[in-house]
N, C-alpha and C positions, 0 to 999 in steps of 0.2 A: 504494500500500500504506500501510496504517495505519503513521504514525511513531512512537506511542509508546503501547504497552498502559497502559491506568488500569481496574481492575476492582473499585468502590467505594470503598474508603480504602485498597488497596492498589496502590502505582504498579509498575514493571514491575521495578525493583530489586530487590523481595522475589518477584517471583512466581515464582520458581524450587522456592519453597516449596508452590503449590499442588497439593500431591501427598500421596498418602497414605502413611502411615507404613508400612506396609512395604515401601511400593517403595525406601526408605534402606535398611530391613533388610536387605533382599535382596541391593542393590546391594553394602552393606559387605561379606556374606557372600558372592558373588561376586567383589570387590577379594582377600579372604583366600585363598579357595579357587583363586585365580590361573583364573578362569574367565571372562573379559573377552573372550571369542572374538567373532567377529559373529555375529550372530544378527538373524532377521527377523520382525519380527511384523506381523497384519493386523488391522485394526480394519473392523469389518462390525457389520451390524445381525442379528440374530437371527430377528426375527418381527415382522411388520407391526406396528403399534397398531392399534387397534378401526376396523373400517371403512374402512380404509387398501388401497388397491392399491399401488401404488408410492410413492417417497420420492424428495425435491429434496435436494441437496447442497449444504451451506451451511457456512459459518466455515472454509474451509483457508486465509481470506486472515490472520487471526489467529492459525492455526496457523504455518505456513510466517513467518509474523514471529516468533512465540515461539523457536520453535528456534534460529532465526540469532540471537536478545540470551540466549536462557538466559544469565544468569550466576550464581555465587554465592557474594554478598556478605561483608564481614567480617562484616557484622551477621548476616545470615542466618547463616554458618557460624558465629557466637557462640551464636545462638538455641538451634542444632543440640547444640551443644556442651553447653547447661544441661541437656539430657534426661538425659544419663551413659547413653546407651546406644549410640551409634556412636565406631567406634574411632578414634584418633586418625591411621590410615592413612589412612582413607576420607575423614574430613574436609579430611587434606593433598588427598587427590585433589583435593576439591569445589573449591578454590581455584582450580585450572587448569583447571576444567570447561570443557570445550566443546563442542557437538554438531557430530560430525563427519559422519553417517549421511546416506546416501541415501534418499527418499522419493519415491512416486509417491502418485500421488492423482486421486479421480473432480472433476473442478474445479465447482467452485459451479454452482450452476442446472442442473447435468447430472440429469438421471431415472435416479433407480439400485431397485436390488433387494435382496431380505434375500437373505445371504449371500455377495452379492459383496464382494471386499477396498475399500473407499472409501478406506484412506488405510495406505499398506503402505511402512512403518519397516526399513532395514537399516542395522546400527551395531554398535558395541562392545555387549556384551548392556549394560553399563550406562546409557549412554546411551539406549537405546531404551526398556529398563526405568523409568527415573523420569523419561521423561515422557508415560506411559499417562496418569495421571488428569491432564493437563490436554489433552490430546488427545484424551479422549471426553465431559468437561466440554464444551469447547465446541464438540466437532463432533455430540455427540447431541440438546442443544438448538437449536442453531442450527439443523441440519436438521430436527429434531422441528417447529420454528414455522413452516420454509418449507413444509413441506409442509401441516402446517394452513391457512396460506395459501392457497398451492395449491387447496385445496376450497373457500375460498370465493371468490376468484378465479375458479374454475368455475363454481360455484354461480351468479354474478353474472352469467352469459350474457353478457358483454361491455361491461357497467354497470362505469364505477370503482368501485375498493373502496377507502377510506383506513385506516392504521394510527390508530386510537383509544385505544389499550392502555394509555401509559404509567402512567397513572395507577392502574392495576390490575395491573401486571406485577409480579415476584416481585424489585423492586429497581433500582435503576439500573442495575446490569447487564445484567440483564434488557432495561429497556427500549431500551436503547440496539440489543441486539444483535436484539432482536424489531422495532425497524425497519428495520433491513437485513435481515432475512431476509424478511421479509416484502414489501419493496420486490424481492428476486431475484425473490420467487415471482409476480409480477405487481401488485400491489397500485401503485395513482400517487403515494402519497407516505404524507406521516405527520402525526401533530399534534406530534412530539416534536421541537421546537427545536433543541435540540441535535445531536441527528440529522440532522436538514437542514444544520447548521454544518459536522458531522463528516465525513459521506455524501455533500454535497451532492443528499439526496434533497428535492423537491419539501415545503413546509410547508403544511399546510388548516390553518382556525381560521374557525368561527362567529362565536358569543355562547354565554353562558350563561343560564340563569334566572334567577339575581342579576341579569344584568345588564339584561333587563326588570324584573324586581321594581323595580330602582332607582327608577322613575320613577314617576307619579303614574298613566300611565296604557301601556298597550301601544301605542299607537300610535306615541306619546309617545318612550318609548324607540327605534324604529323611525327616527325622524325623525333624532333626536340619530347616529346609528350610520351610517345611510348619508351624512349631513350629511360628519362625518369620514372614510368610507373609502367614496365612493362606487364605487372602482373594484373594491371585494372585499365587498359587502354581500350578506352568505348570514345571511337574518333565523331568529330561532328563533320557531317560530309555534304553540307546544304548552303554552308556561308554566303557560294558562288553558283555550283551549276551540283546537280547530285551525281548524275552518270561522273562525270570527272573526279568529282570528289570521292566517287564510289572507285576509279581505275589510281587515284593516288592512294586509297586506303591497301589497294590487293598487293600494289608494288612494294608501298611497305609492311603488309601482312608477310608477304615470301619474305622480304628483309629480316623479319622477325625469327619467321617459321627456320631460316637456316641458321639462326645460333642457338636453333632451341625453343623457343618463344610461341606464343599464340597470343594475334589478337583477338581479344573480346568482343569486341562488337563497333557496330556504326549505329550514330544517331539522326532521322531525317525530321528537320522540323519543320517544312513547309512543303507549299506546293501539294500535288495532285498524291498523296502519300499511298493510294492502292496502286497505283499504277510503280510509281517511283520503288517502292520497296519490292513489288514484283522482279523487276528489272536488277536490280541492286542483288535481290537476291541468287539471281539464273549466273549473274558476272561472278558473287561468289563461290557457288557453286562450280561453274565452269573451269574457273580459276584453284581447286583445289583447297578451296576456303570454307568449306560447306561449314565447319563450329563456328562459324563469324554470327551470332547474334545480330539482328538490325532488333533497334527500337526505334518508336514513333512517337514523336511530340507535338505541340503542337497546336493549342484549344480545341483539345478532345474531351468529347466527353461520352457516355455508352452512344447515342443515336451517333454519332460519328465513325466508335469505331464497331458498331453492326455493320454499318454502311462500307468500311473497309473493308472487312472481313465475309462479307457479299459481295465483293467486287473481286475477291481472291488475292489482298492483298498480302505481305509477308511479313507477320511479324513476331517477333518473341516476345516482347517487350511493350508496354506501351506508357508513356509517364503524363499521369493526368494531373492537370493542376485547377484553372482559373473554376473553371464549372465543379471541381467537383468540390474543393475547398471551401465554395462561397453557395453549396446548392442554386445554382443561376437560376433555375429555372422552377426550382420550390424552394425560395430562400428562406420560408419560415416554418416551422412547425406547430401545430396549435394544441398545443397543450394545456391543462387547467389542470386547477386543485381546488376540491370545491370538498366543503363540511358536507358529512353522509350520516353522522351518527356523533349525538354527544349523551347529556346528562338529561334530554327530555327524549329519547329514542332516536331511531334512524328518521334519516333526514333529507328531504327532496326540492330540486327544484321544478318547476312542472315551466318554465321560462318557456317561449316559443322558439326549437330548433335548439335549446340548451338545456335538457331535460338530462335528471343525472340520476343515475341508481342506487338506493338507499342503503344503507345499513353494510357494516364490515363486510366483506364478503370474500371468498375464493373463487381462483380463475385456475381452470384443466384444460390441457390440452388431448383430445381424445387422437387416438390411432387407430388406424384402417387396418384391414388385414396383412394390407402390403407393409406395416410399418412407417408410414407416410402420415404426415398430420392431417385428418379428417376433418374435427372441428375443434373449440374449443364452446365451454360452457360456463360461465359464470352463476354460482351460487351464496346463497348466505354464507355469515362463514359457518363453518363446519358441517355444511352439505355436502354431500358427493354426487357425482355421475351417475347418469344409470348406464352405466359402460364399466367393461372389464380392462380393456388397455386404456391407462391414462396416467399422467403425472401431473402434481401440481406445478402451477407457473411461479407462484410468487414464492419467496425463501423468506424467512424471519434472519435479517440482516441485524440488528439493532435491539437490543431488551433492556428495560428501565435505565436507559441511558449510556449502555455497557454494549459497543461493539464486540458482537459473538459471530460476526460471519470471518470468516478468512479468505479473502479474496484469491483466487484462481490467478495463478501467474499469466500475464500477456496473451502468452502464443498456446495456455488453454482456453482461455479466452475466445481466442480467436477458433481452438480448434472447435469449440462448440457453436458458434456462427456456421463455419464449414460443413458439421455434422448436419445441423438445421437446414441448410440448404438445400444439404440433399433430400431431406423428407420434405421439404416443401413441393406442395402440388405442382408440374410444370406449369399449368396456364398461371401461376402466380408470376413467375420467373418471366413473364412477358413484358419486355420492358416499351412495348407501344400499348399495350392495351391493359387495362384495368379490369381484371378479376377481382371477384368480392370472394372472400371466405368466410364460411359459414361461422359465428358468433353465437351464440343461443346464449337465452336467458332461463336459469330453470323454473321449472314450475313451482316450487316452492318462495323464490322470489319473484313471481309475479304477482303471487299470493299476496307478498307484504307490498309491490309498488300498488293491488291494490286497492291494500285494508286502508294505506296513506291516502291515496288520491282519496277514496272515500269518505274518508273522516275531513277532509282539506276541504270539499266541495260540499260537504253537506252543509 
């Protein structure tokens, strides 16, 4: 587990503060009201993003740290203090603060659904209350970029994908947390350094164009490059024209090949990339180069490289960055956290198009004969299925305030994403079309949403 949260020039001393303001209000107005009962809330997704089947689960290992250091500081509690709008009860509290709550949770890389509970909070109402906004801060992005992941991961028919983003990602935070998620969701590593320090995820790294430019001539540069790293020489061969850059690469691949040597690979970042890496590859091939890896870069993202990879293009490799670092094209995820159960029973909203399902509950994932995910089933809690193959989704991470889960290293992490995938139904895995998987609600909690509606309406 991550030992100590830094979230760009905030270190983890202040982050007690990254919550919105009236989650204070509310708290102090509940400290007054002597209304501090337990209370439980779920945090779920609402509705897919664009072209989205399903959703991977990502950041509980940063959640599940945050809760157990919540603290807050003199300075914080001074900060709080300048506003002259929380009472000086609520602030004495804040000094003793500490999250005491029980949490369950769908654990990273797990395949989940809209509307199932992903990470379900029971605590004093205030503690559960002010820490909503950092608990869907970074469980909505986190999972938002695994799952973009995810589709090109698919996309890539079984081709490595590397994390290219940083340099386009929405900040340091960003990038840091867009290489781990993206390393759960499949992808073999990242170009982001520090991330590799951090994660211990795998690090790629080329050249750039500068650094052909530098020389007098492209071959030139070529020479100087694999001269120094002959055991990681992945040449960029696009600067100027690719075919040529593709016949300076093979001249000095045999340069290599006769003291010994092999190079790695070529990288093509522009231009007509199924056609060009086709070509690139017949030249190395012919040439007696066939272990020459090409990779593709580029503003790719899955619908680009299906469209490659349909046109027969060649590649081992592909390094995604802008779209998939930043989700282009579903930049948000819509996550909530909404009270379901306190000290006067489960609890409902009946709101139009935000309607929430009552009372603590558990969520199964039921399996088909084939061993493939069939459905899942959300019940009260301690209902079961009326199914023989099934496991529960959510894990008890967190008890009266005492981290009891032990997080699964990285790359099982990730293996269980991988595992998931594969029992995932193929039309899910369809990254133009939208398939719905079946969700049930059981008959037993229909029951209760509708003794509630009843008694709300009468």
């Amino acid at each position: 587990m991550n030992k100590k949260l830094q979230f760009g020039w905030v270190g983890e001393d202040n982050m007690a503060l990254l919550t919105d303001l009236y989650e204070f209000t509310m708290a102090d107005s509940y400290l007054r009201g002597k209304r501090n009962e337990e209370a439980t809330f779920d945090l779920f997704i609402r509705h897919l993003p664009e072209n989205r089947s399903f959703l991977v689960s990502a950041g509980l290992e940063d959640i599940v740290h945050f809760l157990g250091i919540m603290r807050f500081t003199d300075d914080s509690i001074h900060y709080l203090r300048t506003l002259n709008l929380l009472s000086d009860g609520f602030l004495s509290y804040l000094k003793n603060f500490r999250f005491t709550g029980t949490v369950y949770a769908i654990p990273e890389g797990e395949i989940y659904f809209p509307n199932e509970p992903a990470i379900v909070v029971t605590a004093p109402r205030i503690e559960a209350q002010v820490v909503e906004t950092f608990l869907l801060n970074t469980f909505n992005f986190q999972s938002l970029i695994a799952t973009k992941a995810a589709r090109v991961v698919i996309a890539a028919e079984g081709r490595q994908v590397v994390d290219f983003s940083p340099r386009r990602d929405h900040g340091t935070d960003a990038a840091m947390k867009v290489a781990r998620s993206s390393y759960i969701a499949g992808c073999v590593g990242t170009s982001n350094v520090l991330a590799g320090k951090e994660f211990g995820i795998p690090v790629y790294g080329t050249m750039a164009h500068s650094y052909v430019m530098s020389y007098k001539s492209e071959i030139e540069s070529f020479r100087e490059f694999v001269r120094d790293f002959p055991e990681n020489s992945v040449l960029l061969i696009d600067t100027y024209d690719v075919i040529e850059g593709a016949r300076n690469a093979i001249i000095v691949g045999k340069e290599m090949a006769r003291k010994g040597q092999k190079l790695r690979g070529v990288r093509i970042d522009s231009g007509d990339l199924a056609r060009l890496s086709k070509r690139a590859r017949r030249m190395f091939d012919d040439a007696g180069l066939g272990y020459v890896r090409i990779m593709l870069s580029g503003d790719l993202n899955e619908y680009r490289i299906k469209e490659i990879i349909r046109k027969g293009g060649s590649a081992d490799v592909f390094g995604v960055g802008t779209d998939m670092g930043t989700s282009r094209d579903a930049p948000a995820l819509g996550g909530v956290y909404k009270l379901v159960e306190d000290n006067l029973g489960p609890r409902m909203k009946f709101s139009k198009g935000k309607v929430t399902l009552p009372g603590k509950k558990s969520v199964f994932r039921i399996l088909g004969e084939d061993g493939r995910f069939r459905k899942d089933v959300i019940t009260e809690e301690g209902g079961k299925p009326n199914s023989k193959d099934y496991y529960p989704l959510l894990v008890k991470v967190m008890e009266n305030g005492n981290i009891i889960y032990d997080p699964p290293s990285l790359p099982k992490v990730r293996d269980r994403f991988l595992e998931n995938l594969k029992l995932l139904p193929d039309d899910l895995k369809n990254i133009d079309e939208v398939h719905k998987y079946k969700v049930e609600i059981s008959h037993s909690l229909k029951s209760i949403i509708k003794g509630i509606r009843s008694k709300i309406m009468s």
